[in-house]
Backbone as CSV, one residue per row, in Angstrom:
resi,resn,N_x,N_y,N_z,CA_x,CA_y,CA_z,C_x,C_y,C_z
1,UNK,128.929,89.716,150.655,128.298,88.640,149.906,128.680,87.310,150.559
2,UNK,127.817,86.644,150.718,127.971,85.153,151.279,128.721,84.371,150.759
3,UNK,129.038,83.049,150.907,130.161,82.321,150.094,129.541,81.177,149.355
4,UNK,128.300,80.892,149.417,127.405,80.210,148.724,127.571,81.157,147.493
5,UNK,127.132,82.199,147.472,126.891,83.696,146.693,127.622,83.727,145.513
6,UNK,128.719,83.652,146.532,130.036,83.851,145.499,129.964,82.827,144.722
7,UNK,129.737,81.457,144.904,130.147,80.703,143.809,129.303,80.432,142.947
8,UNK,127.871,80.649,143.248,127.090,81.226,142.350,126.828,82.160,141.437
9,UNK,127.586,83.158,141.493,127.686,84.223,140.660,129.222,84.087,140.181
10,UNK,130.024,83.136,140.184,131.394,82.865,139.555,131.138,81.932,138.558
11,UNK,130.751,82.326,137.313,130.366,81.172,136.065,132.271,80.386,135.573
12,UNK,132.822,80.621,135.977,134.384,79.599,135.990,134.329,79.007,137.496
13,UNK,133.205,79.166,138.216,133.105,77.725,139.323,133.321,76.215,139.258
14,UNK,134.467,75.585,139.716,134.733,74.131,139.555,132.716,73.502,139.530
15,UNK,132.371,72.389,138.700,131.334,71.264,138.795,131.581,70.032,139.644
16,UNK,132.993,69.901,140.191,133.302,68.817,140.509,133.012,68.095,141.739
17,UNK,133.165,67.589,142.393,132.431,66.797,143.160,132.457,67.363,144.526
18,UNK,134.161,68.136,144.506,134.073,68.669,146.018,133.402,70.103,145.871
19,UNK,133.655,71.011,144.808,132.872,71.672,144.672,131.746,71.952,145.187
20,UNK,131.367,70.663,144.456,129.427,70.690,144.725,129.549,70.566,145.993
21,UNK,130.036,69.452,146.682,129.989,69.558,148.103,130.307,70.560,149.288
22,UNK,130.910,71.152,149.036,130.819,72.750,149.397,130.232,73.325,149.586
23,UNK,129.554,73.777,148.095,127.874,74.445,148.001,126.778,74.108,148.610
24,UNK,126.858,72.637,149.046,125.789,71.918,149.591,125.906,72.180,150.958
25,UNK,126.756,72.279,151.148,127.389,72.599,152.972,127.418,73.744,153.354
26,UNK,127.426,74.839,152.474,127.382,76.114,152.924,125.714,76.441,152.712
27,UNK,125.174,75.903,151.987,123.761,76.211,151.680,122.772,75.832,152.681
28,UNK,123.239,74.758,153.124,122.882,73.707,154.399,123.486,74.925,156.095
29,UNK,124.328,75.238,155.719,124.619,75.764,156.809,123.633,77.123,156.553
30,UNK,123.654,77.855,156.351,122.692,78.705,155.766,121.424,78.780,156.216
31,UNK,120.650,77.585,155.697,119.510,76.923,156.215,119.083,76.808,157.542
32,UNK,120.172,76.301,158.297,120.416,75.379,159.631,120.564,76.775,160.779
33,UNK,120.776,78.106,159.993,121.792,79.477,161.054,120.478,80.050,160.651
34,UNK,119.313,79.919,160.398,118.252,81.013,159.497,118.888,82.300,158.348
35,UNK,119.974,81.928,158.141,120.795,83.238,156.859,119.217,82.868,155.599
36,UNK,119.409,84.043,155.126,118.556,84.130,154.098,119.402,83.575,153.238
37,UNK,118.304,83.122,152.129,118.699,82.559,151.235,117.734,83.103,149.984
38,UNK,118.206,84.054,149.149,117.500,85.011,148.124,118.081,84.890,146.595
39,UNK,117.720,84.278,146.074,116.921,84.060,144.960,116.803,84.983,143.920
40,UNK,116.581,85.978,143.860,115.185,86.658,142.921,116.399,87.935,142.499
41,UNK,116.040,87.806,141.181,116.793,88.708,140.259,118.728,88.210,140.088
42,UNK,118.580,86.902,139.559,119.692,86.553,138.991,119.274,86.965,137.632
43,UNK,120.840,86.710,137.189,120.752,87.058,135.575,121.525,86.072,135.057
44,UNK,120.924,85.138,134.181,121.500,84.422,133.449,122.827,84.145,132.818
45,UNK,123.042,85.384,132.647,124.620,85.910,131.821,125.370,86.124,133.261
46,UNK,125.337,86.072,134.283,126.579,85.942,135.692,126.340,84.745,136.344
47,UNK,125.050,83.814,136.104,125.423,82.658,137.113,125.575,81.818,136.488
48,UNK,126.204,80.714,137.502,126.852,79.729,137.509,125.764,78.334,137.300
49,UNK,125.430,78.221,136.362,124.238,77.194,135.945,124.240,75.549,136.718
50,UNK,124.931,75.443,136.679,125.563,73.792,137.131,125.250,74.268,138.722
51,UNK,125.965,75.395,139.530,126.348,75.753,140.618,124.377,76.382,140.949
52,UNK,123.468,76.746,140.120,122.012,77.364,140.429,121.652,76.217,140.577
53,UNK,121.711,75.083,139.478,120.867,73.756,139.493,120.854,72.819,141.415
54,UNK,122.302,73.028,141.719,122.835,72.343,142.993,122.102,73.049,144.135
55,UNK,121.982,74.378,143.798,121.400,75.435,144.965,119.905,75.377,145.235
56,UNK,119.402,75.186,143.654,117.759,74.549,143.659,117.470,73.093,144.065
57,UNK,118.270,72.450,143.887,117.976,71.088,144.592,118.305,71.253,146.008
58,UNK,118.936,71.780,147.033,119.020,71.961,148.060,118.609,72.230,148.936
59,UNK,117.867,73.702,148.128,116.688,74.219,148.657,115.707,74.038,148.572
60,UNK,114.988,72.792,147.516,113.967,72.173,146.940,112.874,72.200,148.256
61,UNK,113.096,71.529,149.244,112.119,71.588,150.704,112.387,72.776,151.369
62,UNK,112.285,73.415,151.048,112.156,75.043,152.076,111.983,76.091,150.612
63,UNK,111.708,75.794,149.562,111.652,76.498,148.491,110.550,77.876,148.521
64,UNK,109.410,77.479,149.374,108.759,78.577,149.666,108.967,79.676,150.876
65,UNK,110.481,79.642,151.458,110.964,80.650,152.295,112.362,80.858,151.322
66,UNK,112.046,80.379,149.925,113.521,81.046,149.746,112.607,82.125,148.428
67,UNK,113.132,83.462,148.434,112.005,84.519,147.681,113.107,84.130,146.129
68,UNK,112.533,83.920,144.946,112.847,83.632,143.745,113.398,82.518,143.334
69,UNK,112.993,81.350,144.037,112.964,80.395,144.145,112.596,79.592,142.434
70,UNK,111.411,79.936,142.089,110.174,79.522,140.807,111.155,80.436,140.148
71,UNK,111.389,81.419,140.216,111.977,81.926,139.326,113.452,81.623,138.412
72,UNK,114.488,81.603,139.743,114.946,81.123,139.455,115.438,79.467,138.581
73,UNK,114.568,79.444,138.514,113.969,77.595,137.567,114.755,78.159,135.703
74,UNK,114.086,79.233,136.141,114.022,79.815,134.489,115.504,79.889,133.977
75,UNK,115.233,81.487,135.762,117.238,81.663,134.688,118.303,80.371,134.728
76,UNK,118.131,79.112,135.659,118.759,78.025,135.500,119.128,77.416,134.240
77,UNK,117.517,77.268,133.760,117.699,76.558,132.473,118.071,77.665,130.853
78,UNK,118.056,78.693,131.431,119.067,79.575,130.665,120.658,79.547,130.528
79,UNK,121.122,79.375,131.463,122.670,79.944,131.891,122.998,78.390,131.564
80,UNK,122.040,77.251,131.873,122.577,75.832,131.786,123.275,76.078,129.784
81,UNK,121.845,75.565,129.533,121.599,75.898,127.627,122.843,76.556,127.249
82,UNK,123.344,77.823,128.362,124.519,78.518,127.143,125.867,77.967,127.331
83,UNK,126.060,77.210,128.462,126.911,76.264,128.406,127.126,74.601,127.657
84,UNK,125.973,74.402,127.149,125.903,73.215,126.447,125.490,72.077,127.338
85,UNK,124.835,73.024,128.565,123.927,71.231,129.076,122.864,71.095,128.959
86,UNK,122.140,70.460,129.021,120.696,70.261,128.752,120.349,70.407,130.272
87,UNK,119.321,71.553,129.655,118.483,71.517,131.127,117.605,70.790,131.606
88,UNK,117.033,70.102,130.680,115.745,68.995,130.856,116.599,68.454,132.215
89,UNK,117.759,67.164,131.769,118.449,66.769,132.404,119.019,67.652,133.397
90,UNK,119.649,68.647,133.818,120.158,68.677,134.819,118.795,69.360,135.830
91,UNK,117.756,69.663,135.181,117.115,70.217,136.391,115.396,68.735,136.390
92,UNK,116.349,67.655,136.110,114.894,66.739,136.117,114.738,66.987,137.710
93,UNK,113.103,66.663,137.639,112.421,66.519,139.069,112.039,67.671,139.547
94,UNK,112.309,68.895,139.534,112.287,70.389,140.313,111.138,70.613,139.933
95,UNK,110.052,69.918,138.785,109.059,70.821,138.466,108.920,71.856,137.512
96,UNK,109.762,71.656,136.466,109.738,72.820,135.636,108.993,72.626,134.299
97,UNK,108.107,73.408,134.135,107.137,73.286,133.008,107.943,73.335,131.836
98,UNK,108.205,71.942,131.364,108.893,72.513,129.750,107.818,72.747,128.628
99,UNK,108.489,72.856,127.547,107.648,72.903,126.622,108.866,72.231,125.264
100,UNK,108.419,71.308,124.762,108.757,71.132,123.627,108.544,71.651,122.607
């Protein structure tokens, strides 16, 4: 498993600043080496919501070579919600159809 991976699927993942910066750097590196970057069939109840939101903004411009990409939108604003953030807010801009 990759190390982006890992901290995505570690829901006690630090939010904090170097954190994030990490994720952004390994995701980026990722990108930059052609490593896949896959998406599709998270589950809400193992990821790291704060740590999906950072991974979807990252990948935001190459979103259609990453496979569960749209999907992942969903389980984001799931896993966010059960932690007590608002997803509106943390996933503004990505495009996600809310519904009030």
């Amino acid at each position: 498993m990759t190390d982006w991976r890992k901290l995505l699927l570690d829901r006690c993942a630090p939010a904090d600043v170097d954190a994030m910066t990490d994720m952004v750097d390994l995701l980026f590196d990722a990108l930059k080496n052609g490593e896949p970057i896959d998406l599709h069939g998270l589950n809400p109840n193992t990821v790291n919501g704060e740590q999906l939101a950072l991974t979807l903004r990252a990948t935001y411009s190459a979103q259609e070579a990453v496979p569960g990409w749209a999907e992942a939108l969903a389980v984001a604003a799931i896993a966010l919600a059960q932690v007590n953030i608002e997803p509106k807010d943390a996933l503004l801009g990505l495009n996600v159809p809310w519904r009030d």
